[in-house]
Residue, then its C-alpha position, 0 to 999 in steps of 0.5 A: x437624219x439621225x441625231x445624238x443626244x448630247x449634254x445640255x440638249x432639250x428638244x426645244x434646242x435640237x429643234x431650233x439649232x438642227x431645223x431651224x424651228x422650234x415648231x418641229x418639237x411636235x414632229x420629233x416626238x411622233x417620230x420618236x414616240x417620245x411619251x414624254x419630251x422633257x425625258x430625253x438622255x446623253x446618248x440617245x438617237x433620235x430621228x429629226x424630220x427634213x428642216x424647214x417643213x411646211x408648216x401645215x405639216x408642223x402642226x399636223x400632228x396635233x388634234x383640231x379642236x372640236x365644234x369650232x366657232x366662225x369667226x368674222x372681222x365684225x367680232x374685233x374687239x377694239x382695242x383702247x390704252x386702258x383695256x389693253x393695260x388691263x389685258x397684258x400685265x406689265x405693259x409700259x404705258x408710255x407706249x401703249x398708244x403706238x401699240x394699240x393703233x398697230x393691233x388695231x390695224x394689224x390684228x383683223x388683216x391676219x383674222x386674228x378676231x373675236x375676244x378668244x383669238x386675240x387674248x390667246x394672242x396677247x397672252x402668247x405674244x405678250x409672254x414672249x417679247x416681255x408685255x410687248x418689250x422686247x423686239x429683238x433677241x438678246x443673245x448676250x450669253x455667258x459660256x456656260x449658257x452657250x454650252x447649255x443652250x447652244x451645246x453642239x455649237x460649242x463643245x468645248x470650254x475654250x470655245x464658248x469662252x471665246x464666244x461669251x457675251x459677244x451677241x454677234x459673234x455668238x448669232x453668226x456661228x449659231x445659225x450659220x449655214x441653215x434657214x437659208x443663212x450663209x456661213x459663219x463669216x457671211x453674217x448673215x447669223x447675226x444679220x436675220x437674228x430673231x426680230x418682231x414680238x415672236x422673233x423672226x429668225x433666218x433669211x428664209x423666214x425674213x424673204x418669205x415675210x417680205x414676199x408676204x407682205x411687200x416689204x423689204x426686210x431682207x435688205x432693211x432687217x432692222x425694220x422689224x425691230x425699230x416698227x411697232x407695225x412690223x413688229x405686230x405684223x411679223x408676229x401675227x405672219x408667224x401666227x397665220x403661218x402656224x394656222x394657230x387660230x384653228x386652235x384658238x377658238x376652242x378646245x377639247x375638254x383636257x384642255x378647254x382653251x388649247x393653251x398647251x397646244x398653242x403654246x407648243x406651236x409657238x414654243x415648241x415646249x410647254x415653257x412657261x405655261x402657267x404665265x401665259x395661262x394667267x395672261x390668257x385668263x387676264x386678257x380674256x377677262x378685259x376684253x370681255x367685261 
């Protein structure tokens, strides 16, 4: 499939409005030969990977880390109120306790154990959903965000006004008719919205959780949003379906903790690097002090 470039597009956009998956940054840029992938211009064609590819083939394009470690369930670090205040910054205390018992619970089913694996964990959940906020996506867009983010979807002044700060309105026509979602008048856009501390998106994505895990969130979507268990547990099935604890338990002597490379496989970019550094570095120093 071939894809032209439009005004506002980056390579995190083309990703999620074309394939449904901000994973497949990395497969446009081998397919492209990108040499840098914040450089791209109005105009250009590139060449997009088939949506939906499996994910061992997402994450085939970036280099194993060197000299892996094993790891064990006995290498869980438990997690108590006070060291994970002090792991995840700006974490609100008032519902840290329910947040502790479900990556107590949650964390060592997906073997994402041992202090590396589980600050790279909460340094990248944590960056995503807000210090473990936010668990579901705000899609309260202006018009002019609208055409910036959502640019191909909204071509025009007109429309984006039309749209503006209307969340589902904006969540049916964005993801209409892709991951597996009906179209635009179907609602299922807004219905399979981004949920859970890595915002699970699609109807695929929600059958494919459910399938997994015995629990109905293609009927009851709202359930990964309103339970801090499914919440956890979504975010750690998107983890183990990225294989991203291969990379977590070490690196490569440019990038001795793997930051950038997991940080692609969660983002599709390298948005917020220097946060989820100082989170990883922060949670790395509580759970091993």
């Amino acid at each position: 499939m071939i894809y032209t470039v439009k005004p506002g597009d980056t390579l995190s956009s083309i990703a999620k409005e074309q394939l449904g998956s901000l994973q497949a940054v990395n497969q446009i840029v081998e397919l492209n030969h990108l040499a840098d992938p914040n450089q791209i211009f109005v105009g250009q064609k590139l060449t997009l990977p088939p949506e939906q590819a499996p994910a061992k083939e997402q994450i085939a394009t970036v280099s194993s880390p060197q000299n892996r470690p094993s790891v064990s369930s006995s290498d869980f670090v438990e997690l108590t109120p006070p060291l994970l205040m002090r792991a995840v910054p700006k974490l609100r205390s008032q519902r840290v306790d329910d947040l502790c018992a479900a990556l107590n619970e949650v964390l060592p089913r997906y073997q994402i154990v041992g202090t590396r694996r589980q600050a790279h964990f909460l340094a990248q959940v944590g960056h995503e959903s807000m210090s473990f906020l936010a668990t579901t996506e705000n899609l309260n867009y202006s018009a002019t965000a609208l055409q910036s983010t959502f640019g191909k979807y909204f071509p025009t002044d007109a429309l984006a006004e039309a749209y503006a700060r209307q969340p589902e309105k904006i969540a049916n026509r964005v993801y209409a008719d892709r991951m597996g979602n009906g179209s635009e008048s179907s609602g299922d856009g807004w219905r399979y919205r981004g949920r859970g501390f890595i915002q699970l998106t699609g109807k695929d994505n929600y059958r494919r959780f459910a399938s997994d895990t015995g629990t109905d969130v293609v009927s009851q979507p709202d359930l990964i949003a309103n339970h801090m268990e499914l919440a956890v547990g979504s975010a750690c099935w998107y983890w183990q379906s990225r294989n991203i604890n291969r990379y977590a338990d070490g690196g490569s002597s440019g990038d001795p903790n793997n930051i950038v490379i997991i940080t692609k496989l969660i983002n599709g970019g390298v948005n917020g690097l220097a946060d989820r550094t100082d989170r990883f570095e922060q949670a790395m120093s509580a759970l091993t002090s």
